[in-house]
N, C-alpha and C positions, 0 to 999 in steps of 0.2 A: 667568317664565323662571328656572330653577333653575342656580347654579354647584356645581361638584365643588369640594372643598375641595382643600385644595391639598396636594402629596403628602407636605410635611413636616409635614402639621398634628398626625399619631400619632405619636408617639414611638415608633422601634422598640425593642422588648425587650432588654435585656442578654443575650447568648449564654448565660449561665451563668440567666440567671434561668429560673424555669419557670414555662410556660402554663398557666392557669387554664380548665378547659373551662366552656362553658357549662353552664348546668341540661339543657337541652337536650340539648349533647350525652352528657352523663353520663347519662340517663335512656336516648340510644340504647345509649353502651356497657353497660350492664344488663343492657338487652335482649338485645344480640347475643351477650353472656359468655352469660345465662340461655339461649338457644335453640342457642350454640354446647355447652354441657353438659346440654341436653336431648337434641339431635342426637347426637352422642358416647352419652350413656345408653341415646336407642335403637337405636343401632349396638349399642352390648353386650348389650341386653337381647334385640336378632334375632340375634344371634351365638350368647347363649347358649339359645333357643329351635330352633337349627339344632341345635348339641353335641345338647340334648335329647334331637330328634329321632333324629340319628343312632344317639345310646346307647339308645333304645329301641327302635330298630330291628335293633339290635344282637344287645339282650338274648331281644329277639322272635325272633329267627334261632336263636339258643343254647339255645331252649325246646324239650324234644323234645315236649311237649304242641302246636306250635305245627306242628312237624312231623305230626302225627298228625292234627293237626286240618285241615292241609291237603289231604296224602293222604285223610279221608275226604271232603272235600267234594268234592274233585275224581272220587272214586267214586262219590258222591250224583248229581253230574250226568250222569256217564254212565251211572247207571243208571234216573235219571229220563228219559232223554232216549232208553233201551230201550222203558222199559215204555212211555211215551205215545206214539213215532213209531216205534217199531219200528228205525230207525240203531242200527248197529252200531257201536262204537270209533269206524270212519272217517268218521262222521258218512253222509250220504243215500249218499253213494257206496259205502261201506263195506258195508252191505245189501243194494244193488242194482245200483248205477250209474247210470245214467242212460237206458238202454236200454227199450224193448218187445222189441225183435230180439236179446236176449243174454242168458240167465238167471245171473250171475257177477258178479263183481266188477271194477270199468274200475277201479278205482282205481289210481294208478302208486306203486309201495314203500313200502304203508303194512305195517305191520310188527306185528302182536298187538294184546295188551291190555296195554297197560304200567302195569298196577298190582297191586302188591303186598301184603301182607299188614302187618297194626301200623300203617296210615298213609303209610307208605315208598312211593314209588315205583320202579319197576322202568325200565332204558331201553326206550327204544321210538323207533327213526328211523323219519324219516318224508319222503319227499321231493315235494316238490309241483311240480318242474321237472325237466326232465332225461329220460334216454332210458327205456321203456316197456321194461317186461319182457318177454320173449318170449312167456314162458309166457302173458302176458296173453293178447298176439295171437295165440297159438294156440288158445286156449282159445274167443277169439270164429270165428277162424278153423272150428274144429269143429261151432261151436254155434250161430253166425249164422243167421238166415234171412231175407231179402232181400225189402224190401218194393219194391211196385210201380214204384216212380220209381227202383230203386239203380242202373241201368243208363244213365239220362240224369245221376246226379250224376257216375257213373265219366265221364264220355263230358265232362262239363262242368271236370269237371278235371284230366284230360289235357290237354284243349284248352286252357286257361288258366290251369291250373299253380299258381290261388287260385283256392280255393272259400268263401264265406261262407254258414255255416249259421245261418239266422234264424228261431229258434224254441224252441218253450216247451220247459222239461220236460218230461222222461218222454216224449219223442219219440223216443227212441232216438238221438239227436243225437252225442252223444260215443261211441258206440258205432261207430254208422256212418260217423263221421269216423275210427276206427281203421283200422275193415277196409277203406276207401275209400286210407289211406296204405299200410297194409301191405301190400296188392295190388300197388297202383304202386310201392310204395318197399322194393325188394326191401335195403337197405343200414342201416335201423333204422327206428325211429320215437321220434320225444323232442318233450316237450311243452315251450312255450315259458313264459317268466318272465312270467305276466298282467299283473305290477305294472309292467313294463316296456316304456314306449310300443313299439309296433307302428311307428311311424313311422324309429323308431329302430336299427332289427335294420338289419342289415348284412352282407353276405359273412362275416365274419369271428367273424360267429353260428353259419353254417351249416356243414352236411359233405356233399362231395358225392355224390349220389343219396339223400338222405336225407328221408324226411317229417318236413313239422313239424305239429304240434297248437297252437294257442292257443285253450284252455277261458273263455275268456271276455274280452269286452272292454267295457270299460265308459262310460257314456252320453259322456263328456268324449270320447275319443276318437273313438268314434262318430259324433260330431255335426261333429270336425273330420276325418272320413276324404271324402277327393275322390280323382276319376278320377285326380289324378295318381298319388297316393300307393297309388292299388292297383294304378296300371300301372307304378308303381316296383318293385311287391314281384313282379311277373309278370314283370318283364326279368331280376329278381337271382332268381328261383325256374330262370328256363331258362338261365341261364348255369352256376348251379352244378347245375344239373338236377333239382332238389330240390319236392316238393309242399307246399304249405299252404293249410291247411283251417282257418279261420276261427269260433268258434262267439260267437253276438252271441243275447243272450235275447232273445225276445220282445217283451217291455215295452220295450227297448232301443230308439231310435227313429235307422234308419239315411235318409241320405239316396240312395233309391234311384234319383232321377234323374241321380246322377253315379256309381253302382258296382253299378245294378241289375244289369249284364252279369253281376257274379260272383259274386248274393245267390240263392239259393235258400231257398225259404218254406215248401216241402211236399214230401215226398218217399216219399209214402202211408203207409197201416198197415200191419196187418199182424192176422192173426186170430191169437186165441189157440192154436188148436190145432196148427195147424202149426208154432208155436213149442214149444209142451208135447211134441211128437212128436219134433223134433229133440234135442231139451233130454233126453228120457226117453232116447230112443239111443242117446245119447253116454254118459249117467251108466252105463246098465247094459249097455252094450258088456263090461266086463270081469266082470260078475256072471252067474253060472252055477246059478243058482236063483230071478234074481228074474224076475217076471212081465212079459216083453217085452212081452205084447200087452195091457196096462193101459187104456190111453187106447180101448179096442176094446168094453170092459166096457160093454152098457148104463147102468149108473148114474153110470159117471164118462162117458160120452158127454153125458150130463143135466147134468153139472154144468158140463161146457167149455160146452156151449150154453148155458147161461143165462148165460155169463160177460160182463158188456157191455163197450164201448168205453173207460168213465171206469173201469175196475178200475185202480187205482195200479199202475203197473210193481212196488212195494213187494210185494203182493198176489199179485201175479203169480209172482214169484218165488220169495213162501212157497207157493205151491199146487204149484209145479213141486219143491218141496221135501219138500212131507207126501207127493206123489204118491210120490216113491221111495220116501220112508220104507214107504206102503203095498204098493208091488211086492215090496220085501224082508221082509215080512210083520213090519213093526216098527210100524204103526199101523194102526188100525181103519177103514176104508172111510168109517162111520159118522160119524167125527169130522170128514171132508173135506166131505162130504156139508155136514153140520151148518152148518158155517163161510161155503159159501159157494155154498149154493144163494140164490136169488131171494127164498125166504120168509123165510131167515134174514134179509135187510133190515127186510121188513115188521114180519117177527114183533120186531125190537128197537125198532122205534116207536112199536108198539104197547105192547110192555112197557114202555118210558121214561112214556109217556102216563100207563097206566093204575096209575100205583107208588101207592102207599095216602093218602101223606100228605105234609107238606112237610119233615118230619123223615126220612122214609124216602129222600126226591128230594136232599136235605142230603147224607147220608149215603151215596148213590150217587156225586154228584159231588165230595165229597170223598176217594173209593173211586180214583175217576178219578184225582184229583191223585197220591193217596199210594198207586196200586197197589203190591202187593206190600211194602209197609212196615208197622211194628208194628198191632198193636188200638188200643193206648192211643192213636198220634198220627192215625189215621182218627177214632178216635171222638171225639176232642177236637176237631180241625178240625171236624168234623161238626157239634157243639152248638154251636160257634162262628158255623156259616154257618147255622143253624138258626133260631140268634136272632138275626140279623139279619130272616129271611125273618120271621120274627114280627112283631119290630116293625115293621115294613110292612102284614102282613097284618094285625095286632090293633095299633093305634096306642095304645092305652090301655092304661097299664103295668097295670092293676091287672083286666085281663080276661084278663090274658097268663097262662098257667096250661102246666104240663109233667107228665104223672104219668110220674111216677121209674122205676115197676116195671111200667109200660105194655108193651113189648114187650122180650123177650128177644135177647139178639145172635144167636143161633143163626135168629130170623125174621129180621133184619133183613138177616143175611148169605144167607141162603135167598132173600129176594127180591130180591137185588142178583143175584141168580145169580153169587154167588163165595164162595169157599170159603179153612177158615180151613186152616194150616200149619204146622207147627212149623221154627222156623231158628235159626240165632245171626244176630248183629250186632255188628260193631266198634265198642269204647267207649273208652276212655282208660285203661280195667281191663284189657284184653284183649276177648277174642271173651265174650258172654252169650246163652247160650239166650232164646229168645222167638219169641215167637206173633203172627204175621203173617197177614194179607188179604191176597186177591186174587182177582181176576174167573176163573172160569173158560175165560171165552174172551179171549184177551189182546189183540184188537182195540178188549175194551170203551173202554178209557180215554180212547183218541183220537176213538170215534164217539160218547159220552156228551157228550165239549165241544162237537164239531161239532153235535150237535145240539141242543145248549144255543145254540150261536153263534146257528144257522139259525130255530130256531121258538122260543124262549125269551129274547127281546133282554132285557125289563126286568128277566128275573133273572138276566141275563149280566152286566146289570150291577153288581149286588149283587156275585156272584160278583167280582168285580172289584175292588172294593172288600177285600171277605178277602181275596185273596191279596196285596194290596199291602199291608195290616196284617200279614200272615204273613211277609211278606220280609225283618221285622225280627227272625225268630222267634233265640231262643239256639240252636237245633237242626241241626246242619248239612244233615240228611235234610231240614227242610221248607223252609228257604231253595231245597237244591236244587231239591227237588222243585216246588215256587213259582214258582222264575223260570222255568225249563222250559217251563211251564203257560204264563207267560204270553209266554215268546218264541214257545212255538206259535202262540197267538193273535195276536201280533203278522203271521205271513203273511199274514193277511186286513186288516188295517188298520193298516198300520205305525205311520203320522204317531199315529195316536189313537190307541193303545195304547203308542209311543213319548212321549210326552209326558203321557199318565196316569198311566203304570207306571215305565217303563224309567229316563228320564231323571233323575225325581226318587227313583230309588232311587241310585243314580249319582253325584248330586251330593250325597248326606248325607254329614253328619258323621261317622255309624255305621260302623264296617266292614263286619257282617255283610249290614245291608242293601246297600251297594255290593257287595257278593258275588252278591247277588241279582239284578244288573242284568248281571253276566258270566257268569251262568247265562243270563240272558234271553239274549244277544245270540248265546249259543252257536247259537241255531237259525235265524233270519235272517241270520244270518253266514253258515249254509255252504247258503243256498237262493241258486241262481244270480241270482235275481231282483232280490235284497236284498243281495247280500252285501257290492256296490261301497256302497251307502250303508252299509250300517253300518263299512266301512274309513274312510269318508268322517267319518263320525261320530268315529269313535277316531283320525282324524287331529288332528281340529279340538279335542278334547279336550284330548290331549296335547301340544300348539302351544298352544293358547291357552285354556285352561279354568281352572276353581281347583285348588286342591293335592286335592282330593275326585275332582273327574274325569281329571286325570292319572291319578291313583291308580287306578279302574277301567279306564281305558282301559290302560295300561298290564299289569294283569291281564288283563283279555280277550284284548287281543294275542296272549298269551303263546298262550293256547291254541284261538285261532282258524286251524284249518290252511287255509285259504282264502289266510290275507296272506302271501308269502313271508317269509321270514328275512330276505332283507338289508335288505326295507320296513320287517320288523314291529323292528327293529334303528335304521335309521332316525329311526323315528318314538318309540321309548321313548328313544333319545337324547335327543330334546325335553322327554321327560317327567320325564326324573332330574332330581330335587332331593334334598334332606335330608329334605324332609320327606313324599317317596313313594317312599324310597327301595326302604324292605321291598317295597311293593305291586311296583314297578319289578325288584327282586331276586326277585316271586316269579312275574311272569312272565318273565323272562327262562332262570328254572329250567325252565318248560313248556315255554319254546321250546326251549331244550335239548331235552330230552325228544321234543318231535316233530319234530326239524328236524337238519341236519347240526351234533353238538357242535362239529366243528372251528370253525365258522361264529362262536356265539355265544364259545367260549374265545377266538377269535382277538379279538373285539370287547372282552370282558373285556381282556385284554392292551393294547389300544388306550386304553382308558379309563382302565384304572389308571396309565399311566404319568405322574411324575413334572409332565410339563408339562400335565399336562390341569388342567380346574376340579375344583375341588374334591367339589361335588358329585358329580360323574359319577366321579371316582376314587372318594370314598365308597364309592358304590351299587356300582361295581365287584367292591370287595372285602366286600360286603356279599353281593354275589350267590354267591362264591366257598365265602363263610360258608353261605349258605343249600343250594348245592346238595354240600356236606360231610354238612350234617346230615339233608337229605331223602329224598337218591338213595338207593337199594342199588342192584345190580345180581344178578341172579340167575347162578352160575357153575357149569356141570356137576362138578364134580372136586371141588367145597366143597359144604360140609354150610351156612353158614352165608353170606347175602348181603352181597357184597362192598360198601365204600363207592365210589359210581359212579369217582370221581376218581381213587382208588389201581387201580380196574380199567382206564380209561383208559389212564393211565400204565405200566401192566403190558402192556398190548397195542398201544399205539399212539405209535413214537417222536415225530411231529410232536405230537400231544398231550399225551405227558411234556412237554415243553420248554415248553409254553403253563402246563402244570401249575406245573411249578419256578418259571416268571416268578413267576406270580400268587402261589403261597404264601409266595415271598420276598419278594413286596413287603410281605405281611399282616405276615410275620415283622420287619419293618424301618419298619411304623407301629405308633404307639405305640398306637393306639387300637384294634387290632385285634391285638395279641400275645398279651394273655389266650387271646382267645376261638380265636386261631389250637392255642395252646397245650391247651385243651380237645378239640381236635379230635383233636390228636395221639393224646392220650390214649386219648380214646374208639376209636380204632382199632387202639390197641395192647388195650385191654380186647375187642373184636369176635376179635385176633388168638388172646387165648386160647382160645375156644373154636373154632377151624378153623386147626391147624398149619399149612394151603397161603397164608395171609394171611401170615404173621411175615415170611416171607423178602422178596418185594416189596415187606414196608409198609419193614424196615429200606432197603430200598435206594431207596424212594424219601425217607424221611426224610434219609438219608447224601446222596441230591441235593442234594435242596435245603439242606442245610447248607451245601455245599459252592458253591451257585448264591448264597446270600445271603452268605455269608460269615460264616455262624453255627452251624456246626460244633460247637462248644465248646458251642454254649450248648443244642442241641438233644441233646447228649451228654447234658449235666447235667440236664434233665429225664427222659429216661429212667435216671440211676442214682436221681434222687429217687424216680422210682415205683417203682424197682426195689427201694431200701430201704425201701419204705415198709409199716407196718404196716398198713392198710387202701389197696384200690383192683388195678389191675392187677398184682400185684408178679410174680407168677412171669410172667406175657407178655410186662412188661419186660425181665425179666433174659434172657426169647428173644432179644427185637429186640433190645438192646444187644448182646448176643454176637453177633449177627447183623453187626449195623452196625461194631462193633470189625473182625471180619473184612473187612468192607466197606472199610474204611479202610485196615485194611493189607496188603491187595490191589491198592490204588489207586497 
C-alpha cells in the first residue's frame, strides 16, 4: 500500500523566482518554435508561389504573342473540326441540324465566324436558350416534309400538351419538334435552359400560348422523371395553354412504365427524294434560269436511288447543296455523280486496301489528320507513324532500311488521290506563302479513320499511340489538328479513348498538351449523346481535380456552346485559383465571345468586388486584361478593328457601366495598374491610325477617371505620351484634347 506525501512536503517557489523547465520540456518547445517557423515559412513560401502565379499570369495576358497564339489555335480547331466532320462554326448543328425532314440550319442565334485576322478575335453571340427565330421556323416551315407518323405526334400533343421525343440523331428529332410547336403555338417558340432541372420550370418560366423546346435532358433527370412530374408539367402546360416537346437521346434510359403515355420512339422516315424535291423548289423558286426539273434528269434520278437509309443527314444536306450549285450551272454533274454514287463507296475500299506500301498507308492517314495543312507537317507526321508501323513490322533495328529518293511527292500525292495548293498561313510574322495537301474529295479524312477504326483495329492502335505523342507537339495546327482526331474517335468508344488520350492529356503538367484535350472534348461535347458526360467530366474537374484539370476544364467550358453561360460561369467559379487563373481568364474570354457579354461582364463585376477571395477577384481582373488585349471587334465606318471593350462601351450604356466598374477597380489594384496602363496606351496607339476611335476612347478614358476617382492621374499619362519622343505621341495629343473637352463640358 503506497501513501501520497504530504502536501507540504515541496516547497512552493518564491513568486519572483523562475521555473526551470524540464529537458523534456525544452526539447518540446524546440520543436514547437522549429515547426511553428517552418509552418509560417511555408505559409510565405505558398504565398509567394500564388504572387508568382498571378504575375505570370499577368505578364502572359500582356503578351501579344500570347494573343496570337490563342486566336490561332482557336482557328486550328475550327478548322480541323471542318475538314474531318464537315461542322460548321456552330458545331453538328451548325451544318445541318439535326433533321432528315429539313435541309438548313435548326440552330437558334448562332451568329458567323467569329474569327479574325493577326490571332485576334472578332465577336460573335451566340445564344443557346431563349426564343427561335422566325426566320428559322419559317424556313422549316417552307421546306419540311412530313414523315409518316407527323400526324399521330401532332394529334399526341395537343392531346397532352407534353410530348417526349426518344431517340437517336439525325432522326430529324429537333426539327420536328419545331414545326410540331410552331403549328400549335401560334404566339412564339423559345428553347428552354437544358442545364436547368425540368422539374423545376414553373408558370413563371412561361408565356402564354407559347411553345417550349428542351434539346436535351440528361440521364440524372431522366431516371428521376415519374408520372407525377409529367402530369405536373401537363396541368401547368394547359393552364398557361402553352406546348412542350421534350427531346431525351437515345442511349438515354427513360423509365417508360411511369411516362410511357407521353414518350414517343419512332415517328418514321422519310425518302431522300421527296426531300431533295422540296428542298430544290424552294431554293430555286426565285431563280429565273436555273434548271427546275433537275431531280427529273436521268442521271441524278440514278444517284437519289442509290442513296441508302444510313447517308448522314450531314451528306444529305451537302448533295441538296452541289444539286443547286448544279441547276445554276455552277458545278459539273460529274462531280455529284463521282461523290456519291454506290461505286464511289466500293471503289474507296478498295483503293484504302490496295495502296502500295506501309509508308504510302502512313502517309494517307496522316493526309487524313492534317487535310489541307502544309507538305512539311504531313510529311513529318507521316515518317513519324511510318516508323512506328516499321518497327512492328521489322522488329530488328538493323533490317529496318528506308530509300530516301524511293518515291517522289508528286506519286505519293497522286495515289492519295489529293492534290497539292498554293496558300498562306498565320505566323507570328504575319500571313507566309506556303504549299499545302489535300484530298480531292473532302469526305476523305473522316472515311479514311472510320475505316481504319472498322477493318484496321491493330494499326488503329498504333495510330493512337502518334497522335497522343503529337498532342504535345510546339505547333498549334497539330495539337489541333490531333485532338480533333482523337475526340472524333472518342464517338465510338468514349470510356477507352477517354482514358488513353483525353484524360491524361488534361492532367499534364504541359500546357500545350492540356490544349489538346480541349480540342478533343470540342466534339463529344456537342454530340447529344456525350455531351451530358463530358459536362459531367468538366464539372468534376473543376470541383475537385488538380490545378492541371481545373485549368483544362475551365478552357473547354469556355468554348463548348452545349453548357449554358450561367452553368459554364458556375462552374469556372469553382475553378479560379491563382494558379489557373490565365487558363480560367482564357475561357471565360470564349464564353464571352459566344454567349451574352452582358452575362459574363456582370459576373466579372461580381467577382472583382472588394469582398470577394482573393483569387477569384485576381482571375477577374485578369480576364478583363485578357479580353483587352485579345478581342477586336470588326466596325463598318472604321478602317481599323475596334478593341471589343471600347466598342461595347461605345454602344451599350448597361455595358459601359460594367466597363467603368471593372477598369476602376484594375486602376485602384496595385498589381494590375501597369498593365491597366499599357492597355490604355495601346488604344490610344490603335486610335492613330482610325480618327472614328479617338473620340469614344477619350470619353470612355474621362469615365472611368472620373468612376475611379483618378482623373488626374489618367490625364498625366496621356500628356506623358503625348510629349513623348517615341510611342503614340500625336494620337495622344488627339485624345487629351479630346478628354480636356470632355472635362469641360462636364
Amino acid at each position: 500500500m503506497t501513501t501520497e506525501p504530504p502536501e507540504d512536503k515541496e516547497p512552493e517557489p518564491a513568486e519572483d523566482a523562475e521555473a526551470k523547465p524540464s529537458p523534456e520540456d525544452s526539447q518540446q518547445e524546440k520543436t514547437a518554435d522549429k515547426d511553428k517557423k517552418t509552418d509560417e515559412k511555408s505559409e510565405k513560401d505558398e504565398e509567394k508561389e500564388e504572387e508568382d502565379d498571378i504575375r505570370a499570369a499577368q505578364d502572359k495576358a500582356a503578351d501579344p504573342e500570347s494573343a496570337q497564339s490563342w486566336g490561332r489555335f482557336s482557328d486550328q480547331v475550327d478548322a480541323a473540326v471542318r475538314s474531318l466532320l464537315g461542322w460548321g462554326a456552330g458545331g453538328l448543328a451548325g451544318s445541318f441540324g439535326t433533321a432528315n425532314f429539313f435541309l438548313g440550319d435548326t440552330s437558334v442565334g448562332q451568329v458567323g465566324d467569329r474569327h479574325g485576322a493577326a490571332g485576334y478575335h472578332d465577336v460573335d453571340l451566340r445564344l443557346r436558350s431563349g426564343e427561335v427565330p422566325g426566320s428559322v421556323l419559317e424556313r422549316i416551315e417552307q421546306s419540311y416534309v412530313e414523315p409518316d407518323g407527323y400526324a399521330e405526334l401532332r394529334y399526341r400533343l395537343e392531346h397532352r400538351q407534353l410530348l417526349i421525343i426518344h431517340a437517336k440523331k439525325g432522326t430529324g428529332r429537333t426539327t420536328t419538334a419545331l414545326r410540331l410547336l410552331n403549328e400549335t403555338c401560334r404566339a412564339g417558340v423559345s428553347k428552354l435552359d437544358p442545364d436547368r432541372p425540368l422539374k423545376e420550370l414553373t408558370t413563371q418560366h412561361l408565356e402564354p400560348a407559347h411553345g417550349y423546346l428542351l434539346e436535351s435532358l440528361d440521364p440524372r433527370q431522366a431516371a428521376e422523371f415519374r408520372t407525377f412530374h409529367a402530369e405536373q408539367l401537363e396541368r401547368m402546360m394547359r393552364e398557361q395553354g402553352c406546348m412542350l416537346v421534350v427531346i431525351v437521346d437515345e442511349s438515354v434510359r427513360l423509365i417508360e412504365s411511369e411516362i410511357g403515355d407521353f414518350v414517343v420512339t419512332d415517328f418514321g422516315r422519310i425518302q431522300p427524294k421527296p426531300l431533295l424535291e422540296r428542298y430544290l423548289a424552294w431554293e430555286l423558286a426565285d431563280s429565273a434560269t436555273a434548271d427546275r426539273e433537275l431531280l427529273a434528269r436521268p442521271e441524278v434520278r440514278e444517284i437519289v436511288e442509290q442513296l441508302g437509309e444510313e447517308l448522314p443527314p450531314r451528306e444529305l444536306a451537302r448533295l441538296g447543296r452541289l444539286l443547286i450549285d448544279v441547276a445554276n450551272d455552277r458545278l459539273d454533274l460529274a462531280y455529284v455523280r463521282d461523290r456519291y454514287s454506290h461505286a464511289s463507296s466500293v471503289d474507296f475500299s478498295r483503293w484504302f486496301d490496295a495502296l502500295a506500301d506501309t509508308d504510302q498507308r502512313a502517309f494517307v492517314i496522316a493526309l487524313a489528320i492534317f487535310n489541307d495543312e502544309s507538305v512539311q507537317t504531313v510529311s513529318a507526321a507521316a515518317r513519324l507513324l511510318a516508323n512506328r508501323f516499321q518497327r512492328l513490322e521489322v522488329p530488328r533495328r538493323e533490317d529496318r532500311a528506308r530509300r530516301v529518293f524511293a518515291t517522289q511527292l508528286s506519286q505519293r500525292v497522286e495515289a492519295a488521290r489529293a492534290e497539292l495548293v498554293d496558300s498562306t498561313q498565320d505566323t507570328n510574322h504575319g500571313q507566309v506563302q506556303v504549299r499545302k495537301l489535300r484530298f480531292r474529295d473532302e469526305r476523305f479524312p473522316a472515311r479514311v479513320l472510320d475505316w481504319l477504326r472498322l477493318q484496321y483495329t491493330d494499326a488503329l492502335d498504333v495510330v493512337l499511340d502518334w497522335l497522343f505523342d503529337l498532342g504535345g507537339d510546339d505547333e498549334h495546327e497539330v495539337r489541333a489538328r490531333v485532338g480533333v482526331a482523337v475526340g472524333a474517335l472518342s464517338q465510338y468508344d468514349f470510356t477507352y479513348v477517354f482514358n488513353r488520350m483525353i484524360f491524361r492529356w488534361a492532367g499534364s503538367g504541359i500546357a500545350d498538351e492540356r490544349r489538346a484535350a480541349v480540342a478533343a472534348l470540342r466534339v463529344p461535347g456537342q454530340l447529344p449523346e456525350l455531351e451530358h458526360v463530358v459536362t459531367k467530366v468538366l464539372k468534376h474537374w473543376a470541383e475537385r481535380g488538380t490545378p492541371a484539370l481545373r485549368a483544362t476544364a475551365a478552357e473547354a467550358l469556355g468554348s463548348m456552346p452545349t453548357i449554358s453561360t450561367r452553368q459554364a460561369l458556375i462552374v469556372m467559379r469553382k475553378a479560379a485559383t491563382r494558379a489557373t487563373a490565365y487558363s480560367v481568364g482564357v475561357g471565360l474570354n470564349d464564353l464571352f465571345l459566344r454567349a451574352d457579354p452582358g452575362q459574363v461582364l456582370e459576373a466579372l463585376v461580381r467577382w472583382s468586388d472588394d469582398g470577394r477571395a482573393p483569387d477569384r477577384r485576381d482571375t477577374a481582373l485578369l480576364t478583363v486584361l485578357i479580353m483587352s488585349r485579345y478581342v477586336r471587334v470588326r466596325v463598318e465606318t472604321s478602317s481599323e478593328r475596334w478593341p471589343v471593350l471600347l466598342w461595347l462601351a461605345d454602344q451599350d450604356e448597361d455595358r459601359r457601366t460594367q466597363i467603368l466598374v471593372l477598369f476602376s477597380r484594375m486602376l485602384q489594384t496595385a498589381d494590375f495598374l501597369r498593365d491597366t496602363n499599357q492597355v490604355f496606351k495601346d488604344w490610344v496607339r490603335i486610335s492613330g491610325k482610325d480618327d472614328t476611335i479617338a473620340e469614344p476612347l477619350a470619353r470612355l478614358l474621362h469615365d472611368i477617371g472620373r468612376h475611379s476617382g483618378d482623373l488626374a492621374g489618367i490625364r498625366y499619362d496621356l500628356e506623358q505620351w503625348a510629349g513623348a519622343r517615341q510611342g503614340p505621341t500625336a494620337a495622344a495629343r488627339t485624345v487629351l484634347r479630346l478628354f480636356d473637352e470632355k472635362e469641360e463640358n462636364s
